[in-house]
N, C-alpha and C positions, 0 to 999 in steps of 0.2 A: 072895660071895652078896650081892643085891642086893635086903631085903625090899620088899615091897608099901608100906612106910610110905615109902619113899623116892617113889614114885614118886608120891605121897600129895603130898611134901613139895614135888616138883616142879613140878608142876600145880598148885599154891597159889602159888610162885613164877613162873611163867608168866603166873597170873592175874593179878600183881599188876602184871607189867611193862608186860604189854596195856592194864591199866587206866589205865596211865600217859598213856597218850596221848587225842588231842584227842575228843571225841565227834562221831557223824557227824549229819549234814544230811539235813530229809525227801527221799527220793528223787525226788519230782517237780521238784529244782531243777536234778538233774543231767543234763545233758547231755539234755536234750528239744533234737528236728531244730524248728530255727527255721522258720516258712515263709516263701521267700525267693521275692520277685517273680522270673519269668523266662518269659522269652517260648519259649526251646527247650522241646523235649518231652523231652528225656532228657539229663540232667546228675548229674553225683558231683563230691562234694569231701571230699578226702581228705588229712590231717596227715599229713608225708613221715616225721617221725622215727616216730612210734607205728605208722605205719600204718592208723590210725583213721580210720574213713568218717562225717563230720559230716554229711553230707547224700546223700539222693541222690534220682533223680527219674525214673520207669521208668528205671532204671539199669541192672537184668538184661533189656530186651527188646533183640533181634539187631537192628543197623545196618550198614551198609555202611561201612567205615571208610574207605573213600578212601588218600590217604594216614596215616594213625594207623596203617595197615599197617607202615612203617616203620621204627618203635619197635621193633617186634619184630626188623624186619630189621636194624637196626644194632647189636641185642641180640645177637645171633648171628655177627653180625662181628666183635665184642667178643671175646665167648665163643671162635670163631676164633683169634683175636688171644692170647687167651688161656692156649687149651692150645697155643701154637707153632704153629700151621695157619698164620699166615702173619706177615707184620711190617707196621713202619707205612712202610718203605720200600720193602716189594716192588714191584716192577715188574709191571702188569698190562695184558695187551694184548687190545684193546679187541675184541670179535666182532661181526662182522656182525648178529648176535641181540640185544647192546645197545644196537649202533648205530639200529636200525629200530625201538627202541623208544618209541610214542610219548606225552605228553600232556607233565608237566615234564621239564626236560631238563637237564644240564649241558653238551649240546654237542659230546658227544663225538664223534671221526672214527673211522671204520672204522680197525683197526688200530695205533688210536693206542697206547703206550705213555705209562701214568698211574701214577702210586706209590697203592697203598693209602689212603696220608692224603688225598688229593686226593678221590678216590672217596667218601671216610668225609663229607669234609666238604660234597661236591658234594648227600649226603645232607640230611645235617641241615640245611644253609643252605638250599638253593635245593628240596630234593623232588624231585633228579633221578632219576628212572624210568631213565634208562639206566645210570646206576651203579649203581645193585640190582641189575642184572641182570648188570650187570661181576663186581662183587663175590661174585655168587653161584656165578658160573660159575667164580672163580678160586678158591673155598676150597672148595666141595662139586662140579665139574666141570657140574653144570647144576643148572637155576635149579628144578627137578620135585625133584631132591634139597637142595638150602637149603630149598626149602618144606617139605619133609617134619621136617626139623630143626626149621623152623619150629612146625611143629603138635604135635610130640614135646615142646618148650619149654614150649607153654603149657599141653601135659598137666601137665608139673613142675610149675608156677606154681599150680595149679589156675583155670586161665579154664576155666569151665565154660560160656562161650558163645561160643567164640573157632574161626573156620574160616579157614584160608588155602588160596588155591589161585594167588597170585601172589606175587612178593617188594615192590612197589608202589603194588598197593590200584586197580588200573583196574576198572574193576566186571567184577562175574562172580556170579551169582544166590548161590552157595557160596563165598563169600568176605566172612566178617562177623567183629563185633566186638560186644560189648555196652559202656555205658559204663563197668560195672563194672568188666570186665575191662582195657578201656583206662588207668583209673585205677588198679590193681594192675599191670599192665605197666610202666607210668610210673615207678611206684615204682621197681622192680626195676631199671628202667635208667641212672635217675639216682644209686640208692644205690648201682650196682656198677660203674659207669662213668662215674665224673666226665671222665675225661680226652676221652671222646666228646659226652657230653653238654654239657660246654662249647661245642661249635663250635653248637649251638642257638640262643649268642645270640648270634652274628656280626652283624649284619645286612645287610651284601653280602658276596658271594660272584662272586669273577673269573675266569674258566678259558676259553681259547682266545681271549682277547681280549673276551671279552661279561662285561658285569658286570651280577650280578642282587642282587636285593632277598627278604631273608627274610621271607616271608607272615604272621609272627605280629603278630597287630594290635597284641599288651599289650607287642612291646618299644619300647622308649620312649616307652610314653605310660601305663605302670603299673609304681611305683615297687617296685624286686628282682627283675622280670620277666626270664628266661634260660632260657627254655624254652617248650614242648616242641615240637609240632608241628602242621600244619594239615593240614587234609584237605578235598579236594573233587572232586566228581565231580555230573552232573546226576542223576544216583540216589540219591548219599550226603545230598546239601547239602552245607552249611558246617560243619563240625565244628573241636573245636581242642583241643589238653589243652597245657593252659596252666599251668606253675608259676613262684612269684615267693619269695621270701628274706627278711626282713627280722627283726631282733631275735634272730635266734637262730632263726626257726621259719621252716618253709618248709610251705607247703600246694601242692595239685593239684586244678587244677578242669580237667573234661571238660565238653566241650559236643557232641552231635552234633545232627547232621539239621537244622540252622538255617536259616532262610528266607535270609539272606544274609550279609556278613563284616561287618555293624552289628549285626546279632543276636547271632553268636556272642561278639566283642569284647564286648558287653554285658554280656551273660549272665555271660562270665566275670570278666569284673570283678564284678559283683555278688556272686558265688561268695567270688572274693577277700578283697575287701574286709570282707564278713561275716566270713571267718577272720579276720583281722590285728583287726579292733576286736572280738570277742566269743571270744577264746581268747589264753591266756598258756601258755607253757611253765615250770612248775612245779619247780624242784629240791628233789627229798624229801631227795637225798644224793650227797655227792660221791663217787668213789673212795676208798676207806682212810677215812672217818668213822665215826666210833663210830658205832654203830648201836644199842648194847644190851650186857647181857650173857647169856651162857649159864653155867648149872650144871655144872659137870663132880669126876664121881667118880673117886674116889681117885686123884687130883690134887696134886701141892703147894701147889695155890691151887683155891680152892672156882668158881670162875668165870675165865669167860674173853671177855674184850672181842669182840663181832663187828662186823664190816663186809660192805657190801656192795663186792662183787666188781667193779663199771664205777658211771658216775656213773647215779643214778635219778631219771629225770624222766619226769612225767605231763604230757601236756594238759588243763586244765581252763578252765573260764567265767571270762575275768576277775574277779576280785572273792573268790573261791571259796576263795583259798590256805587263808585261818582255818579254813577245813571240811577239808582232807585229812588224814587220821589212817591210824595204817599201827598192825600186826597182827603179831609174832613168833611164830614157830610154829620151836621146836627140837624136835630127835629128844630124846625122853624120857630117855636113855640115856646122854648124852656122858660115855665113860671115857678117862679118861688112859691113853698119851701122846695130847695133841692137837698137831697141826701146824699152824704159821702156814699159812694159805689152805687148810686146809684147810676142806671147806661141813657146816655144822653145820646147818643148818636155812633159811626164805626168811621173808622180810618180806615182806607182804599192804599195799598201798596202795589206801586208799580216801577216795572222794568221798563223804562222805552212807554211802547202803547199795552204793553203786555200786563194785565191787571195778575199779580203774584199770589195774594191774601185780602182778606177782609176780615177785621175784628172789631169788638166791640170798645167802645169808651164809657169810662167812666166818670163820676163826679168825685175830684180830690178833696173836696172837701162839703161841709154845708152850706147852703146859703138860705137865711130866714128871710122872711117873709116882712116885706114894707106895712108899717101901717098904715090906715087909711088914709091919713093927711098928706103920709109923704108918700104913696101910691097916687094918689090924683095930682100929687106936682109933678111926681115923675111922668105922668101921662102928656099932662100939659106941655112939659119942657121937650119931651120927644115930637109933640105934637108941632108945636115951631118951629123943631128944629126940621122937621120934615120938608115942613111950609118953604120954610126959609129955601130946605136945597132946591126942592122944586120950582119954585120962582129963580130963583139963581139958575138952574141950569133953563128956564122959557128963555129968560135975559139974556144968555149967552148963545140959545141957539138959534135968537133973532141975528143977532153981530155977526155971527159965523158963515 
């Protein structure tokens, strides 16, 4: 049995742990969207570990993505790659259908015989239209079925402004992207596909003897720069979703519908550069660090160390660290036996009033289980001591 004064006792405990920590910051400091010069009409920027969109700028209205189309298609050749559909050595032979496909190109011949990797990277490098079309037809048998995989995708993802009706991005009135969604795809292909996403920052690409040049303005001339892709079409404009790395943090700025390739390079650098000097990646906590303790009854030890489960890190405003203070919240209840890793409750990290993460906690260690005699004294001695506070505070708030 477990009275009410316990749980009395707990919540007094809890309170006192919470108070432990740092007090927060008026909320107008946090995380207000800076207003950042840019000459495009519609741009996002977004922290690759959090996820978090720092900016954005008619971000959800529909664009023609050009090539940005391709993100997705190489998402899915991935994905392919993935569940066994195909290797990175297969042999793929080339159809009349990719051959005659036109606007970028890698060159390919009727018939030719290409591996997988080649195709992947014909991709990413150069924006070859005819290797989408290779690729599509060799894992899904036409390229009406990979689109349809295609659009299937970004139902998952939730792009709720996302239409394809090619694997390419050659204009077609039903065939768009919003910038938002371009910058949640970006995400998704670079967290789950580093080994594709690497050939992004090639910058030539050599196949049947022609060697070409990778379109993104910011590699080599914006420091951590390896990625993503460009896009252009005379319906779309200049568009680009550009991501760069440095210190530990990597951000994504999108740019569409730009007057030309000095526009959008701009824009995205300005995007950039804003992240890298006006945000730090914060470590609240590593893996296995103390975190706190929890309460646990009838136990052979009255408490039990937690940790959090993966390392915890926020994005916050430069300058800002002295303001993050984090929040314990344990299940009221923890009865022995406890198991190491087992999740007893989550830590609440906040900026100011501004809640940043929530994870889970762990149990750092064991704790066994009281036997019977010294579980009924433990009850007992909680049970006075309850008594005790409660009368002590009737007592004092007759005086008062």
């Amino acid at each position: 049995m477990k009275p009410k004064l316990k749980k009395i006792f707990t919540t007094l405990l809890l309170f006192i742990l919470c108070a432990s920590f740092l007090p927060g910051v008026d909320a107008e400091k946090v995380h207000a969207q800076t207003d950042i010069s840019l000459e495009a009409e519609h741009a996002v920027l977004l922290e690759a570990h959090t996820g978090e969109v720092l900016y954005e700028k008619n971000a959800h209205e529909n664009n023609y993505p050009a090539s940005l189309t391709k993100i997705m298609t190489l998402a899915i050749a991935m994905e392919a790659l993935e569940n066994g559909m195909v290797d990175w050595e297969d042999t793929v032979t080339v159809s009349e259908n990719a051959w005659r496909t036109g606007g970028s190109q890698m060159y390919l011949d009727h018939n030719q015989e290409v591996s997988f990797r080649e195709l992947i990277k014909g991709i990413a490098i150069v924006s070859a239209n005819d290797a989408c079309i290779a690729v599509a037809e060799h894992i899904y048998g036409s390229e009406a079925s990979f689109v349809d995989r295609m659009n299937r995708k970004a139902d998952e993802l939730g792009l709720e402004n996302t239409s394809y009706v090619n694997t390419h991005g050659l204009h077609s009135e039903d065939h768009y992207m919003s910038p938002r969604d371009t910058a949640v795809l970006s995400h998704y292909f670079i967290s789950n596909y580093p080994e594709a996403a690497k050939y992004q920052s090639e910058k030539t690409f050599t196949f049947n003897d022609i060697k070409q040049y990778n379109r993104n303005p910011l590699l080599g001339s914006f420091q951590g720069t390896d990625g993503i892709k460009t896009g252009r079409t005379d319906e779309s404009g200049y568009s680009l979703a550009a991501t760069a790395q440095r210190d530990g943090m990597r951000f994504i700025a999108v740019i569409m519908n730009a007057e030309d390739n000095e526009e959008r390079k701009k824009d995205a650098t300005a995007l950039l550069s804003h992240a890298f000097n006006n945000y730090e990646l914060y470590t609240v906590a590593t893996t296995g660090a103390h975190t706190g303790d929890a309460r646990v009854y009838e136990g052979k030890q009255d408490t039990v160390p937690v940790r959090p489960g993966h390392d915890l890190e926020v994005l916050i405003p430069r300058g800002e660290a002295e303001n993050v203070h984090t929040k314990l919240n344990f299940d009221l209840e923890i009865t022995a036996p406890v198991k190491e890793g087992e999740v007893l409750g989550e830590v609440e990290v906040y900026l100011g009033e501004e809640l940043l993460d929530i994870a889970k906690v762990e149990a750092a260690e064991d704790v066994e289980k009281l036997g019977f005699w010294a579980s009924l004294w433990n009850s007992v001695k909680f049970f006075f001591s309850g008594l005790l506070q409660t009368v002590w505070e009737g007592i004092t708030g007759i005086f008062s």
